[in-house]
DOLUMSE-196141 format. One record per residue (C-alpha): residue in one letter; x, y, z. Coordinates in steps of 0.001 Angstrom, whole numbers. Layout:
dopa xx yy zz
A X Y Z
...
// end
This chain:
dopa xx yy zz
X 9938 160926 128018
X 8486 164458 128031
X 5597 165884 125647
X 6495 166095 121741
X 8953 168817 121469
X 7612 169934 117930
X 4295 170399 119773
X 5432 172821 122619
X 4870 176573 122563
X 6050 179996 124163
X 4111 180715 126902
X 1621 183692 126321
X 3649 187081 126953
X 6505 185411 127699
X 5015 184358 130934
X 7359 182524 133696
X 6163 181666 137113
X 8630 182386 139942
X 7381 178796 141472
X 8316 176848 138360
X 12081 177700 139226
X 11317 177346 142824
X 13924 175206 145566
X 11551 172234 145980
X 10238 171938 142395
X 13829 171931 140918
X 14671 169235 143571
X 11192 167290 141711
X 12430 167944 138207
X 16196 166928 138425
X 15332 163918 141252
X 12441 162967 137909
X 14522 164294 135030
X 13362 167112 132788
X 12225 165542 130248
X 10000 163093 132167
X 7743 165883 134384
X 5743 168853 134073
X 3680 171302 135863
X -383 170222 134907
X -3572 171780 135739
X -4723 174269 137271
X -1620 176104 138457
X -827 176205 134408
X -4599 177835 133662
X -4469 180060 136645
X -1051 180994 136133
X -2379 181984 132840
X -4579 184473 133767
X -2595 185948 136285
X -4893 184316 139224
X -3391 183298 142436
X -2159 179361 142558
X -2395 177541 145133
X -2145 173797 144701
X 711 172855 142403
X 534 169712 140844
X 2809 167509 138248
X 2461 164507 135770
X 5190 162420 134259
X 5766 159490 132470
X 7146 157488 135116
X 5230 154975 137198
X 4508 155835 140569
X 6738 153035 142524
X 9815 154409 140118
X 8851 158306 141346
X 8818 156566 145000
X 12359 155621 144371
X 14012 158585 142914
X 12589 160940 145063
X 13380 159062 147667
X 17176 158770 147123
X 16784 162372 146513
X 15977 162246 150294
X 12498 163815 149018
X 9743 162284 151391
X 6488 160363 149226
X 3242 159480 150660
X 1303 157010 148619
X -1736 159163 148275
X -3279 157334 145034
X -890 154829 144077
X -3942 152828 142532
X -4431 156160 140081
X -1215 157253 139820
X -444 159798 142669
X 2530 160293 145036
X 3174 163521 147344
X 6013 164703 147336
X 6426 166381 150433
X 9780 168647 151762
X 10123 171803 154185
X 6743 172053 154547
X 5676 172221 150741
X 3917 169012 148826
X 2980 168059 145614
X 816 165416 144003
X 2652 164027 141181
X 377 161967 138858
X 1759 159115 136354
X 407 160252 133177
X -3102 157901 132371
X -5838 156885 130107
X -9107 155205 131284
X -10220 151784 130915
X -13193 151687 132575
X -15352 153783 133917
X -18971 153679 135582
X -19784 157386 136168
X -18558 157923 139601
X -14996 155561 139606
X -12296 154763 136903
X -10129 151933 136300
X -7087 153304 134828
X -3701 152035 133079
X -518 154100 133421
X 803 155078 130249
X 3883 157543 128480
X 1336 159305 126313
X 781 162765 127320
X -2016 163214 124707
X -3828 160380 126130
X -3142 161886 129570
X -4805 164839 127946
X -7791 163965 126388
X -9085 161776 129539
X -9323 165098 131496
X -12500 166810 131867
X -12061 170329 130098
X -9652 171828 127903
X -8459 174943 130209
X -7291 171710 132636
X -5261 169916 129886
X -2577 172707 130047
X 1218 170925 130377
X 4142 173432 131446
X 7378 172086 131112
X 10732 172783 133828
X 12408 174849 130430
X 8686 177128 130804
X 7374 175471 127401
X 3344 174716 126611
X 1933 171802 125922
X -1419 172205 125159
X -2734 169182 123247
X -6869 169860 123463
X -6567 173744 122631
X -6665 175332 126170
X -5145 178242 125872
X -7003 179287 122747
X -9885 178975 125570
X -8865 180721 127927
X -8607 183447 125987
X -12058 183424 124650
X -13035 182903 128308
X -15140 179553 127164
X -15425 176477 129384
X -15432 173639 126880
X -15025 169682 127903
X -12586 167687 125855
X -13957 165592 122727
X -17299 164579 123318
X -19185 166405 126096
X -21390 163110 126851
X -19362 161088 126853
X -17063 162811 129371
X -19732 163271 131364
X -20776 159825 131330
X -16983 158761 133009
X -17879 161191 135579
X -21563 162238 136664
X -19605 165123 139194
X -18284 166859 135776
X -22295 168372 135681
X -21465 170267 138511
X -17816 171095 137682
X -19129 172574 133987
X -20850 175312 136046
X -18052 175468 138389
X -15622 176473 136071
X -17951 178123 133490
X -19243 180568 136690
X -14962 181059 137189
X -13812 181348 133760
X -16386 181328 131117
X -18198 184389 129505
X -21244 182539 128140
X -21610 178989 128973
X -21134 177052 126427
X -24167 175387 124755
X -22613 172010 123416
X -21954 171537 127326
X -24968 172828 128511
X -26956 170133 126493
X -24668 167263 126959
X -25449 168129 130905
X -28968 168185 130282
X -28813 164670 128153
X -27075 163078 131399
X -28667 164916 133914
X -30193 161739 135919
X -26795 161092 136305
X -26598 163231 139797
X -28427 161076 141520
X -26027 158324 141522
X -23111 161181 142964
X -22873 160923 147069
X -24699 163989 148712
X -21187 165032 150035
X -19782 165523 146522
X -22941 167434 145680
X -22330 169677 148336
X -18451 170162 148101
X -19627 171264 144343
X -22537 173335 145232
X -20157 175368 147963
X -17653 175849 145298
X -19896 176890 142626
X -21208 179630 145094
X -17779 180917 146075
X -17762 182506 143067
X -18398 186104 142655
X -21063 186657 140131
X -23036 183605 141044
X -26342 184579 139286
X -26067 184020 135576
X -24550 180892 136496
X -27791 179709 138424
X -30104 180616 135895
X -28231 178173 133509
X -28198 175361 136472
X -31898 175847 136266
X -32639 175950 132582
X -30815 172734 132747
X -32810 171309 135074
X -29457 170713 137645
X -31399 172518 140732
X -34652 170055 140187
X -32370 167051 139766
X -30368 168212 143020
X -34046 168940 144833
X -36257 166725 143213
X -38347 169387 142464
X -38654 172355 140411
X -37226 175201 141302
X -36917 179235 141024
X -33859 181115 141993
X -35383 184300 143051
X -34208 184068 146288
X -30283 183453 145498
X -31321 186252 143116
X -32544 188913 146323
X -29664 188002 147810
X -26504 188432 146085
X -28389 191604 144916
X -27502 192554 148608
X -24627 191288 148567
X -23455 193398 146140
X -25285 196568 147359
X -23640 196527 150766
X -20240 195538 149454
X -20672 192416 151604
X -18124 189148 151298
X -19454 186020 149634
X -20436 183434 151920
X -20996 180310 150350
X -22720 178375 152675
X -25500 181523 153090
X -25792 181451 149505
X -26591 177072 149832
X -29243 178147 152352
X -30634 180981 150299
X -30943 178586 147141
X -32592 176489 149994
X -34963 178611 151727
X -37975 178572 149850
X -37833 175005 150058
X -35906 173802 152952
X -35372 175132 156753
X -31726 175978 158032
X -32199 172186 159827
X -33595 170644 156625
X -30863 172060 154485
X -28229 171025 157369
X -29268 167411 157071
X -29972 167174 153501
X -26129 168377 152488
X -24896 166857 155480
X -23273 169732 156916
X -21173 169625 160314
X -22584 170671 163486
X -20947 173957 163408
X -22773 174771 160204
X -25986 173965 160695
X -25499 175868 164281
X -24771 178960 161965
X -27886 178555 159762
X -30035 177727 162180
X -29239 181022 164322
X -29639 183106 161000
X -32828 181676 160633
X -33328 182552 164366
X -32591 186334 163521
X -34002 186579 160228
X -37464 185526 161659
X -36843 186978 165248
X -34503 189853 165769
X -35339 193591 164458
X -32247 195657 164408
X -33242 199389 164600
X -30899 200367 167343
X -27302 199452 168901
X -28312 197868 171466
X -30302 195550 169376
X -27651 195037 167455
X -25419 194317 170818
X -28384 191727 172087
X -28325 189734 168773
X -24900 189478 168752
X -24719 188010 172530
X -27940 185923 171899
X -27178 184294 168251
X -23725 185548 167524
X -22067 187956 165423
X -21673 185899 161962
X -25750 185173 162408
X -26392 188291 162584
X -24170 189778 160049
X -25408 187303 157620
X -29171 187637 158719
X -28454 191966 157829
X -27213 190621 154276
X -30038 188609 154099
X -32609 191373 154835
X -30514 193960 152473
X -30534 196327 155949
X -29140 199449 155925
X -27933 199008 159123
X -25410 196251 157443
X -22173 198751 158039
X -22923 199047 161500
X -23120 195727 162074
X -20492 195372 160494
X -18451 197795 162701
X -19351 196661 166118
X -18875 193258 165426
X -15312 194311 165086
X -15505 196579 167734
X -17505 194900 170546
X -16422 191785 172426
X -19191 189938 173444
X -19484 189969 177467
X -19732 187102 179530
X -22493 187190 181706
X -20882 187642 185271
X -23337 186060 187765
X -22990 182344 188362
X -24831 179798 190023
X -23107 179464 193236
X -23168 183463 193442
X -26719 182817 194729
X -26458 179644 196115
X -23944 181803 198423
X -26732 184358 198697
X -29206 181485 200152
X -30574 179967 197252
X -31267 176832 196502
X -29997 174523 193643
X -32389 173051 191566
X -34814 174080 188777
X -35684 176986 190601
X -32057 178536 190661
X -31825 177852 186767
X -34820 180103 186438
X -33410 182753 188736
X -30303 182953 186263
X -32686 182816 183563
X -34352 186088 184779
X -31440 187649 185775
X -29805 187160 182604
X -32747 188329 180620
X -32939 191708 182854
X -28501 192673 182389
X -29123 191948 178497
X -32283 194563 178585
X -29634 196686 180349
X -27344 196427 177350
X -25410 194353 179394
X -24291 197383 181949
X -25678 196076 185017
X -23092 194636 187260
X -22848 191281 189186
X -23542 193491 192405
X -26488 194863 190701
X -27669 191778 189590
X -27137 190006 192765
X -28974 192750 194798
X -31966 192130 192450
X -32145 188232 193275
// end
């Protein structure tokens, strides 16, 4: 069974996806039935407002070994992604889709829930986290919007569903998620949230540092970051996150730059520049775990920002070869430099050269291997980057 009929409602302007109609969702609807699936989430809200979609994802009423079966003599391939919660993937002609059996929580303990699979799509509703996420589209291009979503959306206000604390209390991660959404969607944050996060705010400690992180990197892919911090501090989020207290002037410096030189947002430059009054690139690598590649980044912007003036070209050129050109991009952004554009330009422009002399090129020439020919490279290599890289292996060799 699909959502009450007497409580569906014309989409806003008439709207109509062109993915609801799509091949592979039609194949979903009429393998599920019509009146047993619909689209949920954020492809409804963003949809809405005329955002890109990317993930599509569905809830119905049927349990997730019956949507194994009718998919399947569809000849729709499932994976079993979250059969414990609900989820199957539907996956065909390289497209997928989770499809969720509609729930309502038992138990929860702040970071897991125990659910049981239910028929009741207001229950489904009113165990999500905010109301812009409890948005139901139907295959016939019907609302369903239980918890007052689209009212919010249109006000632009991030509110959770029912009681703020107590949502929160299912789920510690839905402090950082408030501010996710409210820095995507919201025009003023909205206070009953803001003080139900500060109520629960010890919470965060008992959330993994990798779901920390994942939230902190989406928060700060956001455009207009700034307001949004300045709440995450009045609410003490940053000094639960740090364990200390905290000022976000240097965010602040930055994304002023940012804007100023038109440069894109990096989000893991912004998680450093919250950081950096506290934390070195190394420090903030291993606190939010980061891979290897990214604490390679941070580390060589912390190698230029300290190390590497940029007044001319060839400066520019040497930074590039020595720390690489995202370092040293980011390390201009960081700084607010003028020179930003043409960084900017010959990072596009130049390829980085590969330094041509090699060790048996001197071992050839009579030298001997060992520590001594590492140093001989060393000071080779050092003299064709003071050439801006023009000498040639000839040249180079001739100076050995």
């Amino acid at each position: 069974m699909g959502p009450p009929t007497d409580q569906l409602i014309d989409p806003p302007l008439g709207w109509s996806p062109d993915w609801l109609y799509g091949d592979f969702f039609s194949a979903i609807i009429e393998a599920l039935g019509v009146d047993t699936v619909c689209f949920v989430g954020g492809a409804v809200r963003d949809g809405l407002l005329d955002l890109p979609v990317a993930d599509i994802d569905m809830a119905t009423s049927h349990r997730p070994d019956v949507v194994q079966r009718l998919l399947g003599d569809a000849s729709i391939k499932t994976i079993p992604t979250g059969l414990k919660h609900g989820t199957v993937t539907a996956v065909q002609a390289g497209r997928s889709c989770e499809i969720t059996t509609l729930r309502r929580d038992v138990d929860t303990d702040g970071r897991h829930a125990d659910v049981e699979f239910t028929d009741d799509w207001q229950a489904d509703a009113e165990r999500r986290d905010f109301t812009i996420n409890a948005l139901y589209l139907t295959s016939g291009g019907k609302i369903f919007d239980p918890v007052g979503g689209v009212v919010d959306l249109q006000k632009k206000k991030v509110r959770f569903i029912g009681d703020a604390e107590q949502r929160i209390r299912e789920d510690a991660l839905r402090i950082l998620r408030f501010y996710r959404f409210s820095a995507r969607f919201a025009e003023h944050i909205d206070q009953a949230g803001q003080t139900a996060c500060i109520n629960c705010i010890e919470m965060i400690d008992g959330l993994s540092v990798e779901r920390v992180r994942d939230e902190l990197l989406k928060i700060f892919s956001t455009t207009n970051i700034v307001p949004i911090v300045t709440q995450m501090e009045k609410g003490r989020v940053l000094h639960q996150v740090f364990g200390v207290d905290w000022e976000s002037n240097t965010i602040e410096a930055y994304c002023a730059n940012e804007a100023r030189l038109n440069a894109p947002v990096n989000p893991l430059v912004r998680l450093y520049m919250l950081s950096s009054s506290l934390l070195s690139a190394s420090e903030t690598a291993a606190k939010f775990k980061l891979s290897n590649d990214e604490r390679w980044l941070l580390e060589e912007i912390e190698k230029v920002v300290r190390h590497q003036p940029v007044e001319k070209e060839a400066d520019i050129r040497r930074s590039f070869y020595l720390y690489g050109k995202s370092a040293t991009t980011a390390a201009q952004v960081i700084r607010g430099d003028a020179a930003y554009g043409l960084v900017e330009q010959l990072s596009r422009d130049w390829a980085i050269p590969v330094f041509p002399v090699k060790g048996r090129d001197l071992i050839a020439l009579g030298a001997q291997a060992g520590p001594e020919l590492g140093d001989a490279l060393a000071s080779l290599e050092q003299k064709w980057i003071a050439s801006d890289f023009s000498l040639t292996k000839d040249q180079l060799t001739a100076m050995h």
